[in-house]
N, C-alpha and C positions, 0 to 999 in steps of 0.2 A: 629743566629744559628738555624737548622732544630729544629723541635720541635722532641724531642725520644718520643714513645708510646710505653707504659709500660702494657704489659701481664701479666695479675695475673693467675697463674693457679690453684684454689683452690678447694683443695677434699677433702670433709670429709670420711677421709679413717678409719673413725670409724665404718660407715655403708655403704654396698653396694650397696642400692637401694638410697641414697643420690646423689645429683648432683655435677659436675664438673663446677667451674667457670672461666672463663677467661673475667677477665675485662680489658678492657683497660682506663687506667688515673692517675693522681696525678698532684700534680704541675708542673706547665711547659709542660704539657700535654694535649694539646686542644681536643683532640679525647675520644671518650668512646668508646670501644665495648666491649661484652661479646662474647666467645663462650663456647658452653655448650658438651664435648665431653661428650658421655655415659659411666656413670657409672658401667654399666650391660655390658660392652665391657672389655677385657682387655688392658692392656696395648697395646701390640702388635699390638691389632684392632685397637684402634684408633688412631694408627699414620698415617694411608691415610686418615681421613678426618682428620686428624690436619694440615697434611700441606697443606690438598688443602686450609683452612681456612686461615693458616698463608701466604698464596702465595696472597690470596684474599684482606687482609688488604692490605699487603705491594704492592700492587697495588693503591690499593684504596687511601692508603694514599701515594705513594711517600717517605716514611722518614724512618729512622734506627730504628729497633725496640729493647727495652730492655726487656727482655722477666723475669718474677718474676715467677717460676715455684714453687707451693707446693704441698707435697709428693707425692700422684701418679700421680698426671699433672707433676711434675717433670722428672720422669720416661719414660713418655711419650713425652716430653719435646724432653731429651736428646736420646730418639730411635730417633725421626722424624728428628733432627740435624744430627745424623753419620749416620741413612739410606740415607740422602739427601743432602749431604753436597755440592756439585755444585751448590744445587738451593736451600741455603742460605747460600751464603759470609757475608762477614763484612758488608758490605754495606746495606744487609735486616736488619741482625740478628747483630747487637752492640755487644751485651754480657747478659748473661742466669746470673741468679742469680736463683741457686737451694735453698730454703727454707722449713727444714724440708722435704727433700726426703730420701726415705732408698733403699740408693742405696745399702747398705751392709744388705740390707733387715733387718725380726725384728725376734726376738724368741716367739714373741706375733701371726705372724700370721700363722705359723706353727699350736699353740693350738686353733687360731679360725678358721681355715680349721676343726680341730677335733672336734672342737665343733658344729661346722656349720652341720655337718654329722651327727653327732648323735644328734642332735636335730631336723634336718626335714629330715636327707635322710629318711625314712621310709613311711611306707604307701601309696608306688609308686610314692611320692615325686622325687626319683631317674629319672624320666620320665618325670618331669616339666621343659619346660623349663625354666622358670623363676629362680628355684633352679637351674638348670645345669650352668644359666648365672652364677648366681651370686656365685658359688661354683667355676666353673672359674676361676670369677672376685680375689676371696681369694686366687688361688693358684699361680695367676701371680705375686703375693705377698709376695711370701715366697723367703727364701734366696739362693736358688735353682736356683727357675726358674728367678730371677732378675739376678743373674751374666749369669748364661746361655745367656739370652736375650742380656746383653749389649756386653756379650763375642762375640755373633753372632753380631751384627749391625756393631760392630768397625773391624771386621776381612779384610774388604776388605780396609780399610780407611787405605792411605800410613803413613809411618813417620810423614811427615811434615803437615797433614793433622790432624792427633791426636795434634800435637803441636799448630797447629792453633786453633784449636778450644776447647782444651785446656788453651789457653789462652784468652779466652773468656768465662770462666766458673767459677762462682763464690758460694761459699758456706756459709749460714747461716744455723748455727745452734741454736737452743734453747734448755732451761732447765729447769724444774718445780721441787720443791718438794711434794714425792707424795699425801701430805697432805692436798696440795693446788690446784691439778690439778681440771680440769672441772669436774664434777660429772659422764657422761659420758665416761671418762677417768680412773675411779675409779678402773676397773678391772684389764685392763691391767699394770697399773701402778702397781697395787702389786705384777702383774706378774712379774715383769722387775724389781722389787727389790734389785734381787743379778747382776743385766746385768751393776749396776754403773749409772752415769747421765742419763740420759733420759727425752722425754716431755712428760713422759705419753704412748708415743704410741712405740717411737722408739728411742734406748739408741744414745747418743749425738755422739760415736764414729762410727755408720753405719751410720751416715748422709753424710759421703765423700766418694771420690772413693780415693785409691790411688795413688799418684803419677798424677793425673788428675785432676787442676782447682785450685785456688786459695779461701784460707780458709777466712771469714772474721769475724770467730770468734765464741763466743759463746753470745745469749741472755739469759740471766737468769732470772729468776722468767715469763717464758714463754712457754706456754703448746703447744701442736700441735694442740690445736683450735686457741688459744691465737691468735695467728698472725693476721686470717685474717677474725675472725667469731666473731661476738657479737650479744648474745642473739639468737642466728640461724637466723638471718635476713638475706639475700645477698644484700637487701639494703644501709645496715650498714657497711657491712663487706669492702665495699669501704675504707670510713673515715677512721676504726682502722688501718687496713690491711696497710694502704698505709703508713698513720702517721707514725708507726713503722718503717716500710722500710726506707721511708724518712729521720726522724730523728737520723737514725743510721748507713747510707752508703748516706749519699747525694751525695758524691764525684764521685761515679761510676756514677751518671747520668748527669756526665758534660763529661764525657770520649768521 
């Protein structure tokens, strides 16, 4: 059997100017690649060089890709699949495993657009670009502008085209208590207090879309680094990252 190449899409959507990972590998997986869309980009942006990227592997390699999308690569993920759904059938694209995406966006990043602003728009900061990215980058992030977003992408996509690829969409969720999450995690998590489960960053019930994809549950005792980060390495975050996945949907990467 072909060999599937496994797309990690990992963001640490705790900070903005942090990087976007996409690796390719795990077991049964002879290929590595990374790609790195910009974090100072929004969503929306970087979905033309994501698919020139994803057109680029599945060239390069010939084989069905499984694509492991986390939180805002997730996002980004599923824009680049319904804006371009001709040119990635089944036969590129196997099946998307969203992990830790908020597609029902978070009640956390609403307060850190308000925080973001009142802690540097001042002092002509308003005029930086590097502020204006990354202020952005926070509002492509709110619960607003993400349904807006998917609301647009999916508008021209017929019936049978939501159901196709729909059925290629799968969801992992996770759950931490907020007494255990990453340190890093510390704030939002008490934010999200009365919002019920959550990993810290985004409560467990905004991690699906409705009525869109198939649920494969919930991870628990697993924060929104947990997945795919240890110790902030991206070296590392291969072994965890995948281990996880692996050991807890193997099934999907025989499909």
């Amino acid at each position: 059997m072909k060999a599937i190449f496994l797309l990690i899409f990992l963001v640490f959507s705790t900070s903005v100017l942090a990087d976007h990972y996409v690796l390719v590998a795990g077991k049964n997986i002879t290929n590595i690649s990374r790609v790195m869309p910009s974090s100072l980009n929004t969503v929306t942006q970087n979905t033309t060089s994501l698919k020139r990227e994803l057109l680029d592997l599945s060239r390069k390699y010939a084989e069905p890709m499984v694509i492991v999308a986390h939180s805002k690569g997730g996002l980004e993920v599923a824009q680049t699949l319904a804006r371009n759904i001709e040119d990635f059938p089944r036969e590129i694209v196997r099946l998307v495993i969203y992990a830790n995406v908020p597609f029902q966006g978070s009640p956390y990043m609403a307060e850190s657009v308000r925080d973001f602003e009142s802690q540097y728009g001042w002092g002509g900061n308003q005029f930086n670009p590097l502020y204006r990215s990354a202020l952005a980058v926070l509002k492509s992030l709110t619960t607003e502008v993400i349904s807006q977003d998917l609301q647009d992408c999916h508008r021209d996509l017929t019936v049978s085209q939501k159901k196709e690829l729909s059925g290629r969409s799968y969801y992992l969720r996770t759950q931490k208590e907020e007494n255990k999450v990453s340190v890093i995690l510390k704030k939002s998590a008490a934010f999200l207090r009365s919002s019920g489960p959550n990993d810290g960053l985004i409560p467990v019930s905004n991690m699906m879309r409705a009525d869109f994809g198939v649920d494969l549950g919930i991870l628990h005792d697993v924060d929104h680094t947990d997945l795919f980060v240890r110790k902030w390495r991206p070296d590392s975050a291969q072994e965890e990252g995948l281990d996880v996945i692996l050991k807890n949907i193997p099934g999907l990467f025989k499909l």
